[in-house]
N, CA, C and O atoms as a Tripos MOL2 file, in Angstrom:
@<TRIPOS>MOLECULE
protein
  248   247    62     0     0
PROTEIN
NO_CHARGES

@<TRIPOS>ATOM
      1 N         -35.8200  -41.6710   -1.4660 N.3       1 UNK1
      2 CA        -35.7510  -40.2300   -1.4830 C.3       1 UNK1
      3 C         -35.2950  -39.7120   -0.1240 C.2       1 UNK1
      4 O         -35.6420  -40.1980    0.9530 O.2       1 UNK1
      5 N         -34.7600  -39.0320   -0.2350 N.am      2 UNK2
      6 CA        -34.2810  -37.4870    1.0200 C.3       2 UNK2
      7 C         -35.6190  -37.1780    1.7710 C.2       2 UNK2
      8 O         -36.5150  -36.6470    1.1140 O.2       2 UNK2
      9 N         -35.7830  -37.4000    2.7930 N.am      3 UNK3
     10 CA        -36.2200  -36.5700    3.9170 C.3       3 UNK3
     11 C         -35.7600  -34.8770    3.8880 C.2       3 UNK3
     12 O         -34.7630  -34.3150    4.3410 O.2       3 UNK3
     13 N         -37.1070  -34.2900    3.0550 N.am      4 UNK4
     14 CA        -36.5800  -32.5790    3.0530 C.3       4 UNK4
     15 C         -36.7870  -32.1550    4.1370 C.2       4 UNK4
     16 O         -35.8070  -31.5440    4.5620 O.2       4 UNK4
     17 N         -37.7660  -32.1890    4.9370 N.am      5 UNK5
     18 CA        -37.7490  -31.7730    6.6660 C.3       5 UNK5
     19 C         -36.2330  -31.7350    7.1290 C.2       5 UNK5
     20 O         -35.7950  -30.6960    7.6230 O.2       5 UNK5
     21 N         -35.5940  -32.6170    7.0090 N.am      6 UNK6
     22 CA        -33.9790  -32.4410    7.6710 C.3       6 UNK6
     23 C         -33.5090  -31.3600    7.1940 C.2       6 UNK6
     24 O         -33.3140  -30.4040    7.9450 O.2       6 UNK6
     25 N         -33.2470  -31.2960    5.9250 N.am      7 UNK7
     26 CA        -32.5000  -29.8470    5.3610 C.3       7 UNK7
     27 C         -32.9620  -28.9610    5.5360 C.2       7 UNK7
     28 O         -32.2220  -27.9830    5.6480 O.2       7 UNK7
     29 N         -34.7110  -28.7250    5.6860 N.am      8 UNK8
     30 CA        -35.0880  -27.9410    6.1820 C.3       8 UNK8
     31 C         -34.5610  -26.9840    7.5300 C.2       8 UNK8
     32 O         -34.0850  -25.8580    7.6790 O.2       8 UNK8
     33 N         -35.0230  -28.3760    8.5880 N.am      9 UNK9
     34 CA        -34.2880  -27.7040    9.6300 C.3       9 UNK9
     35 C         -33.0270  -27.1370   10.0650 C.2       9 UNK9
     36 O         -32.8040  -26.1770   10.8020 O.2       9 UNK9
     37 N         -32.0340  -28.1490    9.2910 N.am     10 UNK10
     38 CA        -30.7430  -27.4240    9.1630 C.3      10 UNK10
     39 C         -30.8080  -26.5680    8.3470 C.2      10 UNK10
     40 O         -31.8130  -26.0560    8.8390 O.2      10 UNK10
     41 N         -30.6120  -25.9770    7.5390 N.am     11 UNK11
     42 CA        -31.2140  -24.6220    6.9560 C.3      11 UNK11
     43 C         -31.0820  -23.2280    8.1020 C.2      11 UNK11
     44 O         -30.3680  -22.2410    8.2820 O.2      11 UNK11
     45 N         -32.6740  -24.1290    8.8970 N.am     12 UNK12
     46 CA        -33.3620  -22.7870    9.1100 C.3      12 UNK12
     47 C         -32.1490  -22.6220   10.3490 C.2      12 UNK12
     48 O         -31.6100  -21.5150   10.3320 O.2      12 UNK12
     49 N         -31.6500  -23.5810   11.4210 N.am     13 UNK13
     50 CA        -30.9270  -23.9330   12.2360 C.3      13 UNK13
     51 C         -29.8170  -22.9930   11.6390 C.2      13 UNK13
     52 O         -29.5190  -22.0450   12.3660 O.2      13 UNK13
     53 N         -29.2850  -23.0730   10.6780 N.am     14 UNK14
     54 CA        -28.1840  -21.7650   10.5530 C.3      14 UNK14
     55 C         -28.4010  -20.6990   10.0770 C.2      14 UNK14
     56 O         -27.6240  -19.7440   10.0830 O.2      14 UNK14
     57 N         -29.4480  -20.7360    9.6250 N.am     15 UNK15
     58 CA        -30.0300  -18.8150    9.3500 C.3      15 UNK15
     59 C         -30.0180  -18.4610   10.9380 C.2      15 UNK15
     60 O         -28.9570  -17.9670   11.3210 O.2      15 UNK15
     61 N         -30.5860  -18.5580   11.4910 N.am     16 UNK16
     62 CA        -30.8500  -18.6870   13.1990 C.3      16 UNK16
     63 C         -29.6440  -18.1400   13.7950 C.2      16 UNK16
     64 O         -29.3930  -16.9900   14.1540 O.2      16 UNK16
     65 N         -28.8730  -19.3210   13.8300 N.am     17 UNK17
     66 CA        -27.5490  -19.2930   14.1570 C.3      17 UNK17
     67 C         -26.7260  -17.9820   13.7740 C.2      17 UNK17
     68 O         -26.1170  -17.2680   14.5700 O.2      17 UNK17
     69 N         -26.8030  -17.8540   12.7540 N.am     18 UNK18
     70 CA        -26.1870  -16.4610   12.1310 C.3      18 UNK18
     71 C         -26.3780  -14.8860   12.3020 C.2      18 UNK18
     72 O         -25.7540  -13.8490   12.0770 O.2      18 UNK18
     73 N         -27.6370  -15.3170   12.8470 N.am     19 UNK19
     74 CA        -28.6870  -14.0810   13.0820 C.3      19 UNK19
     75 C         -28.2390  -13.6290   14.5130 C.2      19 UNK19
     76 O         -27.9670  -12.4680   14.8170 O.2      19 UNK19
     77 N         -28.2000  -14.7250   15.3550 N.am     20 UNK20
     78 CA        -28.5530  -14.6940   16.7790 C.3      20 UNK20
     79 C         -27.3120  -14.2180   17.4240 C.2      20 UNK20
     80 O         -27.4740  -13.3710   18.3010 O.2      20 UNK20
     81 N         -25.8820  -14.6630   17.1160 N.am     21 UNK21
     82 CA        -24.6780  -14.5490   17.6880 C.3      21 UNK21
     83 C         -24.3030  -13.2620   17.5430 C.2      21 UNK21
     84 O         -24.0090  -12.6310   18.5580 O.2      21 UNK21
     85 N         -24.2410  -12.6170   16.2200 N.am     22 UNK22
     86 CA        -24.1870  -11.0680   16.6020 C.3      22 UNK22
     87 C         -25.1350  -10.0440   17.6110 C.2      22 UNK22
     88 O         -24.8160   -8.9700   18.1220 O.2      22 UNK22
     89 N         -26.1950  -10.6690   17.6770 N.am     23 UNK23
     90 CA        -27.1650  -10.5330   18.2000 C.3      23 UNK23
     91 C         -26.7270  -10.3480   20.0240 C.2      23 UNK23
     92 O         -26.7950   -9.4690   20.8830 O.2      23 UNK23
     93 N         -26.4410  -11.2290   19.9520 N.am     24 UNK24
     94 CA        -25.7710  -12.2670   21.5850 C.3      24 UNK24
     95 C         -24.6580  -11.0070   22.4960 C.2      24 UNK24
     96 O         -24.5010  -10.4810   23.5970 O.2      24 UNK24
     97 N         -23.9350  -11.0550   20.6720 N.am     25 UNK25
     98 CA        -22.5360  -10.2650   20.8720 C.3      25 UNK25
     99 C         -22.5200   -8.9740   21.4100 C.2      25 UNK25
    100 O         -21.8490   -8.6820   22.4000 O.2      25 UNK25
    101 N         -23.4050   -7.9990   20.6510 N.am     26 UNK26
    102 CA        -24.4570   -6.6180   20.9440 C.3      26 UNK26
    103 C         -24.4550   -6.7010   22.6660 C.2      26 UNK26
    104 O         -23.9610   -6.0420   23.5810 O.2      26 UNK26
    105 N         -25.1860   -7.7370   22.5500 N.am     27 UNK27
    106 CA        -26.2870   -6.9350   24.1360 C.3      27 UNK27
    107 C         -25.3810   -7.4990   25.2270 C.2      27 UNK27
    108 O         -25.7910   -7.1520   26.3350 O.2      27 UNK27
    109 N         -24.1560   -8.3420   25.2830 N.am     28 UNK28
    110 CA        -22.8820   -8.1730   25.8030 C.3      28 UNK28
    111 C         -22.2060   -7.2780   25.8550 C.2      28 UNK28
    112 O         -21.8140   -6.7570   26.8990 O.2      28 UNK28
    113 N         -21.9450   -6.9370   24.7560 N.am     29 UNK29
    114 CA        -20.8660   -5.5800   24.9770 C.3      29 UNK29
    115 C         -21.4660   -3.9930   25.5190 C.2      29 UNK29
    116 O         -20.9150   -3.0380   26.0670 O.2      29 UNK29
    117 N         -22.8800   -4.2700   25.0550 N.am     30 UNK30
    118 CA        -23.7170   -2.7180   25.3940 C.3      30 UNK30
    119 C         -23.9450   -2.8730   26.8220 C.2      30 UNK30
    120 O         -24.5950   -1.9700   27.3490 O.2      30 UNK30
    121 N         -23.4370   -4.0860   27.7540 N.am     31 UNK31
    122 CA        -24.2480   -3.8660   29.1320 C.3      31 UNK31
    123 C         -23.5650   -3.3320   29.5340 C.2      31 UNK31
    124 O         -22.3980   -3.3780   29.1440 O.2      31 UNK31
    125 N         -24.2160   -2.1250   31.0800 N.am     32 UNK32
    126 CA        -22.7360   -1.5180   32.0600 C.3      32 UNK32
    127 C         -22.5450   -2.6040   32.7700 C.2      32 UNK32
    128 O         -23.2050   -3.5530   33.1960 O.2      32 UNK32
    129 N         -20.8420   -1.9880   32.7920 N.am     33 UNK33
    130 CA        -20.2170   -3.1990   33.7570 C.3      33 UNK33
    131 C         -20.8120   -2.5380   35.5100 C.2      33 UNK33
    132 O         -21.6790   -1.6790   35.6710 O.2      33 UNK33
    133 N         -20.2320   -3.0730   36.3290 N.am     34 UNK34
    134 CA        -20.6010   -2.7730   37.7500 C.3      34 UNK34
    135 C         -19.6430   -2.0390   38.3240 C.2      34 UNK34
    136 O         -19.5560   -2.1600   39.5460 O.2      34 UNK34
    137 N         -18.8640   -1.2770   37.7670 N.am     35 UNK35
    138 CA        -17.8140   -0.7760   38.3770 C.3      35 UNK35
    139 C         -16.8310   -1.0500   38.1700 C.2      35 UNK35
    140 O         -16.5470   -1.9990   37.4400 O.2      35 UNK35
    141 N         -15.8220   -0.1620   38.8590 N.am     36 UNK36
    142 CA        -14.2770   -1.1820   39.0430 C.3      36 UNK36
    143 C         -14.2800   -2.0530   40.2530 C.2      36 UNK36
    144 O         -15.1390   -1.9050   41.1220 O.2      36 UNK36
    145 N         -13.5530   -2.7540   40.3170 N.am     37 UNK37
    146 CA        -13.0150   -3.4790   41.2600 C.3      37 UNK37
    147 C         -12.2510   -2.6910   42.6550 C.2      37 UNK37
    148 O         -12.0570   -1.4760   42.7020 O.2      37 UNK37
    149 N         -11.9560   -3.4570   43.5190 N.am     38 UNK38
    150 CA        -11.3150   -2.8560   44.7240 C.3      38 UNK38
    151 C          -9.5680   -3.2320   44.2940 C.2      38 UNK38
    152 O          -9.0540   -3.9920   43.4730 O.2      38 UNK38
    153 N          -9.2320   -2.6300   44.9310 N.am     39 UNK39
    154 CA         -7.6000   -3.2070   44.9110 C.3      39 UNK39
    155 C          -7.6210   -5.0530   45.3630 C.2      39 UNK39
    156 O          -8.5930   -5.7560   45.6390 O.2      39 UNK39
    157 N          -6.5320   -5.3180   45.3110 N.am     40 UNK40
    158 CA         -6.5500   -6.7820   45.7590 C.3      40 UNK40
    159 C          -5.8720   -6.8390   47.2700 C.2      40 UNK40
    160 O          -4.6600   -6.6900   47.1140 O.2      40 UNK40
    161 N          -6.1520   -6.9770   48.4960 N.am     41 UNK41
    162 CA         -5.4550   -7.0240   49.3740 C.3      41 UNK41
    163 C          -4.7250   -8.5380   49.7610 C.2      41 UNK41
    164 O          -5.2340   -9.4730   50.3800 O.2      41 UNK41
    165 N          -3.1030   -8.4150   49.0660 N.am     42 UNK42
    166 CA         -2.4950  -10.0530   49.6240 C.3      42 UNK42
    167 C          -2.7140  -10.4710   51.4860 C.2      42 UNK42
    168 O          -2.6550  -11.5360   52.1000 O.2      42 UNK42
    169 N          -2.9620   -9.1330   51.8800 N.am     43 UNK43
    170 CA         -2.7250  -10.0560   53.3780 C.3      43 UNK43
    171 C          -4.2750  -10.7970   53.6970 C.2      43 UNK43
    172 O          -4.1550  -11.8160   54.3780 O.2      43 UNK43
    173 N          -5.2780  -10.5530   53.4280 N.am     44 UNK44
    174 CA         -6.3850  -11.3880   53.0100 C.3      44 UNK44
    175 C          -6.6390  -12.2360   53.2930 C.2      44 UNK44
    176 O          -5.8090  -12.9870   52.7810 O.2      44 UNK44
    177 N          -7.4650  -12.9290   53.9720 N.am     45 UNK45
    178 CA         -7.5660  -14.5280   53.2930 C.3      45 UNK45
    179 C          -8.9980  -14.9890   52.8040 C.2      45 UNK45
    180 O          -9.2940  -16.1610   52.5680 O.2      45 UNK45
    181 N         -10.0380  -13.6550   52.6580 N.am     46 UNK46
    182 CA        -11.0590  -14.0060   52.4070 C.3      46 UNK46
    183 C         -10.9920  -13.7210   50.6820 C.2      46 UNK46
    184 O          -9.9530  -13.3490   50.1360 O.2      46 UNK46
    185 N         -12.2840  -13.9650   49.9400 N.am     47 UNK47
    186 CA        -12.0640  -13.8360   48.6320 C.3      47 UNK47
    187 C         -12.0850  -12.3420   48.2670 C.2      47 UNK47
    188 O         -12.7770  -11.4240   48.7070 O.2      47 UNK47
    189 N         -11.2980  -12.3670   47.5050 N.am     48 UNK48
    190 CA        -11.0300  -10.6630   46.6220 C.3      48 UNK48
    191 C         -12.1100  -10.4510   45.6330 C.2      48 UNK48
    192 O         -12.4770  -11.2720   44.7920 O.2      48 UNK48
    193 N         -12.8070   -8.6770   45.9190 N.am     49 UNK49
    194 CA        -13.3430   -8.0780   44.9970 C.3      49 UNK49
    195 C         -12.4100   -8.0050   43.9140 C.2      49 UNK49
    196 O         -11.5750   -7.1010   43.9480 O.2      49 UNK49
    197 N         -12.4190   -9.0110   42.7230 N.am     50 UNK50
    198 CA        -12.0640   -8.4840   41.7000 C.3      50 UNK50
    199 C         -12.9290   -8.7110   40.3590 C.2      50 UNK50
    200 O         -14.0560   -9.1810   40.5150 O.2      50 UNK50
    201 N         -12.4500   -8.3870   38.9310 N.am     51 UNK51
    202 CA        -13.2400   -8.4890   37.9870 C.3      51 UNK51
    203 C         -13.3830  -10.0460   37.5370 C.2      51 UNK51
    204 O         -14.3430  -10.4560   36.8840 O.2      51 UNK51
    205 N         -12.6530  -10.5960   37.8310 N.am     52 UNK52
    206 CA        -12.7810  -12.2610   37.4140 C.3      52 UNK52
    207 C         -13.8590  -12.9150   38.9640 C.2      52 UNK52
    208 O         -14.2440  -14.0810   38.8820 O.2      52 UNK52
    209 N         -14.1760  -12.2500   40.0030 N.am     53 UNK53
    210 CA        -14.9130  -12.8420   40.6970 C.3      53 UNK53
    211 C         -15.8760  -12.4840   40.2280 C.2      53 UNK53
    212 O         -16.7410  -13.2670   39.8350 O.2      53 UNK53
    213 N         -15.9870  -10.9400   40.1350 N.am     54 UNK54
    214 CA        -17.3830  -10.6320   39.8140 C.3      54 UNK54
    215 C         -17.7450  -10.9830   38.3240 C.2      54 UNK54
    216 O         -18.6610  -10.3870   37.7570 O.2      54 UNK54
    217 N         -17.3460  -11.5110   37.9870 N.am     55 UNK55
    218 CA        -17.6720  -12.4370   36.4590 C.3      55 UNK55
    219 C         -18.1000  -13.8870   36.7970 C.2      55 UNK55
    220 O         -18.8330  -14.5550   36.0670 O.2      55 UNK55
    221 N         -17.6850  -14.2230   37.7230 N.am     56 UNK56
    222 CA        -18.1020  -15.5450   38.2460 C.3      56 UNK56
    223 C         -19.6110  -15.6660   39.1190 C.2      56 UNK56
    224 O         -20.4750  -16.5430   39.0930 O.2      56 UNK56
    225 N         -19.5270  -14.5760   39.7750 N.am     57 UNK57
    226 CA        -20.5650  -14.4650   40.3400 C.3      57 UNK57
    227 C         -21.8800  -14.0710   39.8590 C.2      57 UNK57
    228 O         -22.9730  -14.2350   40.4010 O.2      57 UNK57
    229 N         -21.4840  -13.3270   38.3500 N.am     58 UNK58
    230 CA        -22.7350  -12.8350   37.5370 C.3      58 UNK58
    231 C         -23.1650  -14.4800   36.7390 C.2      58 UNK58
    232 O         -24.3500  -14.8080   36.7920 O.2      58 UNK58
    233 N         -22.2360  -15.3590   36.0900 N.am     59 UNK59
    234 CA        -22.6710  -16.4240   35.5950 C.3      59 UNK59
    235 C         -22.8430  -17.2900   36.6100 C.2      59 UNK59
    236 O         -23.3070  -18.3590   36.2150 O.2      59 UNK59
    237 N         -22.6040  -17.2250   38.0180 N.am     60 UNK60
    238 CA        -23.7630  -18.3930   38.4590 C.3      60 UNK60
    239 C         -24.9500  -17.9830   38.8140 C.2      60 UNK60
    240 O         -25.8760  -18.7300   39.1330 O.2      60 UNK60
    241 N         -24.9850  -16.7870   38.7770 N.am     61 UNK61
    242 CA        -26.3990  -16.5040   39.3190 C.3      61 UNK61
    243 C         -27.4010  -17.3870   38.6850 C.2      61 UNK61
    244 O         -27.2230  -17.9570   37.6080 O.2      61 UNK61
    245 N         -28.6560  -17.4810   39.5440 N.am     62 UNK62
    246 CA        -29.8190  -18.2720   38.8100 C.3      62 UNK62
    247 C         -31.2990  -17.5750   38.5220 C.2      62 UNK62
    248 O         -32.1820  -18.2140   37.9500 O.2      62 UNK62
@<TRIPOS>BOND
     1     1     2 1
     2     2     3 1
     3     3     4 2
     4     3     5 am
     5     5     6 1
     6     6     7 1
     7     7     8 2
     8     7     9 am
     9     9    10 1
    10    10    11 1
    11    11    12 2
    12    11    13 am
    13    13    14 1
    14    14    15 1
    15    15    16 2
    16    15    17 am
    17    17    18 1
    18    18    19 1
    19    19    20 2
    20    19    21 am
    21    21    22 1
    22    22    23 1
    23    23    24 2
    24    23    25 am
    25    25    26 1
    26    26    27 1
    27    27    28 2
    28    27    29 am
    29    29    30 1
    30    30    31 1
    31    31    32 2
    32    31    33 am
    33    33    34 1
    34    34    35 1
    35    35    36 2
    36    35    37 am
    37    37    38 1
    38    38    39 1
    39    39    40 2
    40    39    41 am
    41    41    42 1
    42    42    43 1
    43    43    44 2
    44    43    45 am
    45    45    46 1
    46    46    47 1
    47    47    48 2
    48    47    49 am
    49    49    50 1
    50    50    51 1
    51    51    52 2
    52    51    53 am
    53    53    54 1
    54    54    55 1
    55    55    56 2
    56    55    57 am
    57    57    58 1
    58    58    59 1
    59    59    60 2
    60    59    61 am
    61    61    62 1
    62    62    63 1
    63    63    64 2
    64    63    65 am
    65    65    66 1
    66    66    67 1
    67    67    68 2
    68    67    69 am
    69    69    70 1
    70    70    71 1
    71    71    72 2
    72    71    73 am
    73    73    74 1
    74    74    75 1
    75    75    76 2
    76    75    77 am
    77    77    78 1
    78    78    79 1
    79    79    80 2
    80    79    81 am
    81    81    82 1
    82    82    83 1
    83    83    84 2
    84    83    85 am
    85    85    86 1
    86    86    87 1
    87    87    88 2
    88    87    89 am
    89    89    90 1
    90    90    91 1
    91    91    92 2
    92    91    93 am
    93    93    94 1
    94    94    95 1
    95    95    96 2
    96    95    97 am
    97    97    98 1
    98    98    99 1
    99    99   100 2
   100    99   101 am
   101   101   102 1
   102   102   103 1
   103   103   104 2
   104   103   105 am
   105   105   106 1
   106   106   107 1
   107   107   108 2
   108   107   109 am
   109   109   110 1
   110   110   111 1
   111   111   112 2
   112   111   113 am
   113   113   114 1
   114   114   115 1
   115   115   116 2
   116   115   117 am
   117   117   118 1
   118   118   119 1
   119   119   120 2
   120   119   121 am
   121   121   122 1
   122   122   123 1
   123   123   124 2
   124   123   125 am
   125   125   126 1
   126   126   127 1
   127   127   128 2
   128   127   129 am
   129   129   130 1
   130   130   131 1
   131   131   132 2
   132   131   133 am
   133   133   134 1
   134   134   135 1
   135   135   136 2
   136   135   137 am
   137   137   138 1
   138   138   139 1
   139   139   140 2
   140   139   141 am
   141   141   142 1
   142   142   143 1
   143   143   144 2
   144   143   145 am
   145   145   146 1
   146   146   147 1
   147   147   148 2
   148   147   149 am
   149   149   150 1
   150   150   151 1
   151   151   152 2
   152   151   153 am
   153   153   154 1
   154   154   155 1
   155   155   156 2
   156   155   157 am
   157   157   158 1
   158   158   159 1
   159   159   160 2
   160   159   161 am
   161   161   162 1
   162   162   163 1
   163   163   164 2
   164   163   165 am
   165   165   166 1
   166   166   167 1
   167   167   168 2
   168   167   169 am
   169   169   170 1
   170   170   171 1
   171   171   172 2
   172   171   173 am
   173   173   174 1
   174   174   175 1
   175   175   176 2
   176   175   177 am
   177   177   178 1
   178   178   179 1
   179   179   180 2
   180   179   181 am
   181   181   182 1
   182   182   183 1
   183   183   184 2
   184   183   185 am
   185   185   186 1
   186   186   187 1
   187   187   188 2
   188   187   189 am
   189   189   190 1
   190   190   191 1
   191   191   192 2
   192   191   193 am
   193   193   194 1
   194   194   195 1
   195   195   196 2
   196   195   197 am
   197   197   198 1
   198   198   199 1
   199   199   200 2
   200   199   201 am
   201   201   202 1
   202   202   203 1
   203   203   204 2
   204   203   205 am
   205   205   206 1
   206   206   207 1
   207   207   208 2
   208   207   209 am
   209   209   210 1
   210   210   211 1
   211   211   212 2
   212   211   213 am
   213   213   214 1
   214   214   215 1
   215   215   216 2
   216   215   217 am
   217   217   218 1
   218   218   219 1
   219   219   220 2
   220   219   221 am
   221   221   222 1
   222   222   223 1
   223   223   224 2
   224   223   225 am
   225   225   226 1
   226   226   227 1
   227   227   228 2
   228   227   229 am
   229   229   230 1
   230   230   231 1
   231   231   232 2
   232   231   233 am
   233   233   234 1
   234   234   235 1
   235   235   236 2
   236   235   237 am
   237   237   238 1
   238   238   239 1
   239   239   240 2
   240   239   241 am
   241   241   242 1
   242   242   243 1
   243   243   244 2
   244   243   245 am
   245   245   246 1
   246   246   247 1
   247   247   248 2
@<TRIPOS>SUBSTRUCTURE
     1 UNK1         2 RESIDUE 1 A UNK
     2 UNK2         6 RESIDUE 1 A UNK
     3 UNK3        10 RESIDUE 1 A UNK
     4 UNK4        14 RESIDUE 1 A UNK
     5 UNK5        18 RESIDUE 1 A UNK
     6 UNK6        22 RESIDUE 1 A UNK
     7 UNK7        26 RESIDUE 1 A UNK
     8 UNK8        30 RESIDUE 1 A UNK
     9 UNK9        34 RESIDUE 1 A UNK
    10 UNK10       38 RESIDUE 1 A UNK
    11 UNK11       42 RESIDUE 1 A UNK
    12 UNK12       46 RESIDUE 1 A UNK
    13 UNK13       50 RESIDUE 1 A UNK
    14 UNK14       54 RESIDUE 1 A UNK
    15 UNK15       58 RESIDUE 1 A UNK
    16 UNK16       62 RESIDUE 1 A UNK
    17 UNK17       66 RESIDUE 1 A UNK
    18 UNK18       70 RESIDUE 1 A UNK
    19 UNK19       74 RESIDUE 1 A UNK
    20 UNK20       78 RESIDUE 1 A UNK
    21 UNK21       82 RESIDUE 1 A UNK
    22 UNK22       86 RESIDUE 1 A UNK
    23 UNK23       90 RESIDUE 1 A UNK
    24 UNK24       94 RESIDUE 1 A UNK
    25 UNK25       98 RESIDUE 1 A UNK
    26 UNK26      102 RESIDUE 1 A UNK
    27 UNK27      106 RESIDUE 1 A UNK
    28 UNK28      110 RESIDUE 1 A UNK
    29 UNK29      114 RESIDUE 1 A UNK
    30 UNK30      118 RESIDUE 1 A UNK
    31 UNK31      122 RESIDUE 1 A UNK
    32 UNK32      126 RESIDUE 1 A UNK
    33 UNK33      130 RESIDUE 1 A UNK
    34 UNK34      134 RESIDUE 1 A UNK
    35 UNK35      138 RESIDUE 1 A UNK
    36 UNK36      142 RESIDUE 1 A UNK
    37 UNK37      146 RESIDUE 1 A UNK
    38 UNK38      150 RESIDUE 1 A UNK
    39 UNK39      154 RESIDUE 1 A UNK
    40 UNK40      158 RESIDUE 1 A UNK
    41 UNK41      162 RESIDUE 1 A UNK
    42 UNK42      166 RESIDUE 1 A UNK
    43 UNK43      170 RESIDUE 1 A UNK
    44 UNK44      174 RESIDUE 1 A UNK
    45 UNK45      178 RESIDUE 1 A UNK
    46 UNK46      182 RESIDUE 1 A UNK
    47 UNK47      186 RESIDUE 1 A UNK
    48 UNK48      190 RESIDUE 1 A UNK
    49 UNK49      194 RESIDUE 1 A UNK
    50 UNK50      198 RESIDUE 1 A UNK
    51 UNK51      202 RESIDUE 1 A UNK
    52 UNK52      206 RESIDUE 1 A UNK
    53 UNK53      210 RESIDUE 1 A UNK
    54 UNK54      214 RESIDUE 1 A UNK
    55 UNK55      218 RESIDUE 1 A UNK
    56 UNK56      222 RESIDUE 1 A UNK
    57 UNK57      226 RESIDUE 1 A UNK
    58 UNK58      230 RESIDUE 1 A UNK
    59 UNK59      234 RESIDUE 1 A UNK
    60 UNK60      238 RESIDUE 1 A UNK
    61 UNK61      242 RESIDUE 1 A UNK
    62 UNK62      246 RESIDUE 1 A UNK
């Protein structure tokens, strides 16, 4: 016989799943962003305020 515990969990594992990603999606899009960005200055050589840093810098945070 089948082990129903497995289907179980897969089951519940994609009700979950289904639930959660719109879920995910929401409270992404509803956050404020931080602003705009600064211009980019080429003569520079330190790193640029822009929106792809400050995207980098929000996912490494710990």
């Amino acid at each position: 016989m089948k082990d129903k515990t497995k289907g179980a969990n897969r089951r519940d594992f994609l009700k979950f799943a289904g639930t959660a990603a719109p879920a995910a999606a929401l409270a992404v899009a509803s956050t404020p962003s931080a602003g705009e960005a600064k211009p980019v200055d080429l003569q520079s050589e330190r790193m640029q305020d822009t929106e792809h840093t400050r995207a980098y810098l929000d996912s490494a945070r710990f």
